[in-house]
Wavefront OBJ file of the C-alpha trace (Angstrom):
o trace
v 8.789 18.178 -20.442
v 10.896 18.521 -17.011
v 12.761 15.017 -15.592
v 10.299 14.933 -13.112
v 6.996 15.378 -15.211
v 8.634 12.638 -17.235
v 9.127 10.091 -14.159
v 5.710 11.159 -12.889
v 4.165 10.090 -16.559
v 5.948 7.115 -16.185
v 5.380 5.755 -12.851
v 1.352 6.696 -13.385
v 2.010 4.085 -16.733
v 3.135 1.732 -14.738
v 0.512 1.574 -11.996
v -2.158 1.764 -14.199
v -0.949 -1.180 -16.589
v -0.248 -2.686 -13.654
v -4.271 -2.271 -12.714
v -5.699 -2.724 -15.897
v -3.481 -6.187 -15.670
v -5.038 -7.176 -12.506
v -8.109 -6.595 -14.399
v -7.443 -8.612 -16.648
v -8.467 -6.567 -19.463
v -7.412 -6.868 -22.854
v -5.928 -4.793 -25.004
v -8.325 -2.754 -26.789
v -10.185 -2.639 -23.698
v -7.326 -0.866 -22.275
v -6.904 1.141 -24.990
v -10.596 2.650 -25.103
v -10.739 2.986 -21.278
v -7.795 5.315 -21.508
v -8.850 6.806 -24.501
v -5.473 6.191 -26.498
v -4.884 8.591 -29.398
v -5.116 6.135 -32.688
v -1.628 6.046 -33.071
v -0.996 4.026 -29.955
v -0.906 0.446 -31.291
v -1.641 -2.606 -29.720
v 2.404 -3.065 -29.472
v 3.173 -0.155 -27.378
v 1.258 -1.549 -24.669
v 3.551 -3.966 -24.342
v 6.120 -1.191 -24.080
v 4.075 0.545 -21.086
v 3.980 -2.556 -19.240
v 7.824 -3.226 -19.185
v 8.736 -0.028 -18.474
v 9.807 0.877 -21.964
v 7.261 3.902 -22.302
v 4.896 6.115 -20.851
v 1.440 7.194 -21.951
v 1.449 10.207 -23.828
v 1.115 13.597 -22.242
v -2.717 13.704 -23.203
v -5.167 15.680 -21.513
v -7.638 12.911 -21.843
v -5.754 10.117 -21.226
v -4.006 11.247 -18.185
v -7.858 12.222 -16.824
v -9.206 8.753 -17.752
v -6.119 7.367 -15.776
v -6.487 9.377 -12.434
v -10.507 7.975 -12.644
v -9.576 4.473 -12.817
v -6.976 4.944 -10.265
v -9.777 6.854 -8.148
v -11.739 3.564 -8.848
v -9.311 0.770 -7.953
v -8.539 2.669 -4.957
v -12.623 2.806 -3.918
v -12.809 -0.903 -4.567
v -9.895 -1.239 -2.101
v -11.764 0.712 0.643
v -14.564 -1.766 -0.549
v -12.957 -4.776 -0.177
v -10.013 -4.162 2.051
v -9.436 -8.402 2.805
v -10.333 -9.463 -0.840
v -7.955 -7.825 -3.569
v -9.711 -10.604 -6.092
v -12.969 -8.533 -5.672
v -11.751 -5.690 -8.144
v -11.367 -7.674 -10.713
v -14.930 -9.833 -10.329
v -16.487 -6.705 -8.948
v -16.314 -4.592 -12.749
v -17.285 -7.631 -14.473
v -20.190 -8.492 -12.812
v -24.069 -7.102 -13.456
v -24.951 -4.382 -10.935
v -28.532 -3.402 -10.189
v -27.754 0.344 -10.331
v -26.684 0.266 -13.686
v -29.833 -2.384 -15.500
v -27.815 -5.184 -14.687
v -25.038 -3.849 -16.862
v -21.488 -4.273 -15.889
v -19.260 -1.557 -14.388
v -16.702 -2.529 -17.269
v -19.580 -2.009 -19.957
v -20.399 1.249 -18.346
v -17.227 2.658 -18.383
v -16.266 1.207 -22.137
v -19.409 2.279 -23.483
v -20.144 5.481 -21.207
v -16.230 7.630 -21.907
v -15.829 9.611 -19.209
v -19.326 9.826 -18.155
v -19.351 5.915 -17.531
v -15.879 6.493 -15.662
v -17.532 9.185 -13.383
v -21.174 6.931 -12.823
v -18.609 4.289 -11.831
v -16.548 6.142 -9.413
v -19.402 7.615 -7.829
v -21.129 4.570 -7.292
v -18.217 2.966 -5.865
v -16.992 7.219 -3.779
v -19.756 8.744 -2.015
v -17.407 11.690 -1.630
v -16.967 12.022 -5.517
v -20.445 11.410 -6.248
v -20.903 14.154 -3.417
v -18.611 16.898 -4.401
v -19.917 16.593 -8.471
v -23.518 18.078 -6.838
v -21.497 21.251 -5.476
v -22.890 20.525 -2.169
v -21.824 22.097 0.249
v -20.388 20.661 3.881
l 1 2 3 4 5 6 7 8 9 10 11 12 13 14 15 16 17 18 19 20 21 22 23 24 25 26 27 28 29 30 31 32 33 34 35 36 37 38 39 40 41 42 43 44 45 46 47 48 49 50 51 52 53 54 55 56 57 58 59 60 61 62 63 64 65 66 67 68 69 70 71 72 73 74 75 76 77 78 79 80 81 82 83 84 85 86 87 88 89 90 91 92 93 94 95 96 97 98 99 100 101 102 103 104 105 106 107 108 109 110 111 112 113 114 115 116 117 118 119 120 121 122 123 124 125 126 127 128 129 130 131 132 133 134
């Protein structure tokens, strides 16, 4: 992997931990939310968060990353005045999904609970995953 696809893995580590931290998630939430391959142990977590690793160059991961990042950034359109909100707003029962939270949803849905929480939260995902046209 080039020096620069290796700084880009790492600074995406870093400002995801730093999200799923503001979350505050734990870690095996973390760790199914990203879809970690089972040899990522609890410990290396530790290592993304100081700096001391990156996530692995995973097709799966790296796409489960880019959603929640696509999702922390909606909930900052959302609530531009109240970064708190993020954090209260996934762990909280919403009426569009039975009451369920968003965090359940996404834990329990993979990538399909990542994608009904993005578009519930991106009008413009939600919009361009019909194919419509503008």
């Amino acid at each position: 992997m080039s020096d620069d696809k290796q700084q880009a893995l790492a600074d995406l580590t870093q400002v995801v931990m730093q999200l799923l931290d503001s979350w505050k998630l734990q870690t095996p939430e973390m760790q199914a939310l990203l879809s970690m391959p089972a040899d990522i142990r609890s410990r290396t977590f530790h290592k993304f968060r100081e700096g001391q690793a990156a996530f692995p160059n995973d097709d799966n991961v790296l796409r489960r990353a880019n959603y929640l990042l696509r999702i922390a950034d909606a909930l900052r359109t959302t609530y531009p005045r109240n970064p708190e909100m993020s954090s209260r707003w996934i762990r909280q029962g919403h009426r569009r999904f039975g009451k369920r939270t968003p965090l359940t949803i996404m834990l329990e849905g993979g990538d399909s609970g990542l994608i009904a929480v993005l578009s519930e939260l991106d009008c413009t995902f939600s919009w361009d995953l019909t194919g419509s046209k503008g």
